[in-house]
C-alpha positions in Angstrom: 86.3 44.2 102.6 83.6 46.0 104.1 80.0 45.7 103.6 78.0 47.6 100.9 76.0 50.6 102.5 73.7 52.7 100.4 72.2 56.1 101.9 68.9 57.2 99.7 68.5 61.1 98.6 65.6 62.6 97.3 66.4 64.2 94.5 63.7 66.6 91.7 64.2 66.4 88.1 62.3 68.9 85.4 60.2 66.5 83.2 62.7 67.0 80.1 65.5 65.6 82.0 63.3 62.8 84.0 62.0 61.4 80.7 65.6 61.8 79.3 67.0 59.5 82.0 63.8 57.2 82.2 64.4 56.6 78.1 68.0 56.4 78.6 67.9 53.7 81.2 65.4 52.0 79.6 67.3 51.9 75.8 70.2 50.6 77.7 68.7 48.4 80.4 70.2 50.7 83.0 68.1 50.8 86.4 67.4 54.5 87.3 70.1 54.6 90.5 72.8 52.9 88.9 72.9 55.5 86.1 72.2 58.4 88.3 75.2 56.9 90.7 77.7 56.6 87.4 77.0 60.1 86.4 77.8 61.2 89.9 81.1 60.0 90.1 82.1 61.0 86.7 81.0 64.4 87.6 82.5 64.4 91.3 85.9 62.8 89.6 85.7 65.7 86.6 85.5 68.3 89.1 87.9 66.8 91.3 90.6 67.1 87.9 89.6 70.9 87.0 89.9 71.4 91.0 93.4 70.4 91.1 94.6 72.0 87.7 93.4 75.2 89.3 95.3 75.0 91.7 98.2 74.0 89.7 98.1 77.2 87.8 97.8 79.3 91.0 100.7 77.6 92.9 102.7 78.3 89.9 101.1 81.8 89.3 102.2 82.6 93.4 106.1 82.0 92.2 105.7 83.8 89.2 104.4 86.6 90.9 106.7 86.1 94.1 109.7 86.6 91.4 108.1 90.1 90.3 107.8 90.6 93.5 111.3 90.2 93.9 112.8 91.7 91.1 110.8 95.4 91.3 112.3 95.2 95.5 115.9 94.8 93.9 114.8 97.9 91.3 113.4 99.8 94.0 116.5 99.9 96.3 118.5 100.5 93.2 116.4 103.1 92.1 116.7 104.4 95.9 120.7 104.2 95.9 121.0 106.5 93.0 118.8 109.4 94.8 
């Protein structure tokens, strides 16, 4: 198992949303970087799921649309036939 690393980021906060973390964390006996590191990997793994439904829905728009394709090619040369 490898070892723990940690990398530090500076990061700005408007005062609402400081004192609504510093309150939270405080209410719950959360330290500031543990919550702030929970809330980033919810966000990071919620993305991650509309990400990849996305492209779900276009992979399956690109055959739906490669079958229109398809069919107005087959109504175009028999639309060319009959000239």
């Amino acid at each position: 198992m490898e070892p723990k690393t940690e990398k530090f980021i500076k990061i700005t906060l408007d005062n609402l949303n400081f004192q609504k973390v510093h309150r939270y964390c405080i209410k719950y006996g959360i330290d500031e970087n543990e919550f702030v590191n929970t809330v980033m990997k919810r966000l990071f793994k919620e993305n991650q799921k509309k990400h990849d439904t996305m492209i779900k829905g276009y992979k399956e728009m690109s055959e739906i649309n490669l079958d229109i394709c398809n069919e107005f090619e087959d109504s175009e040369k028999d639309s060319n036939s009959h000239v």
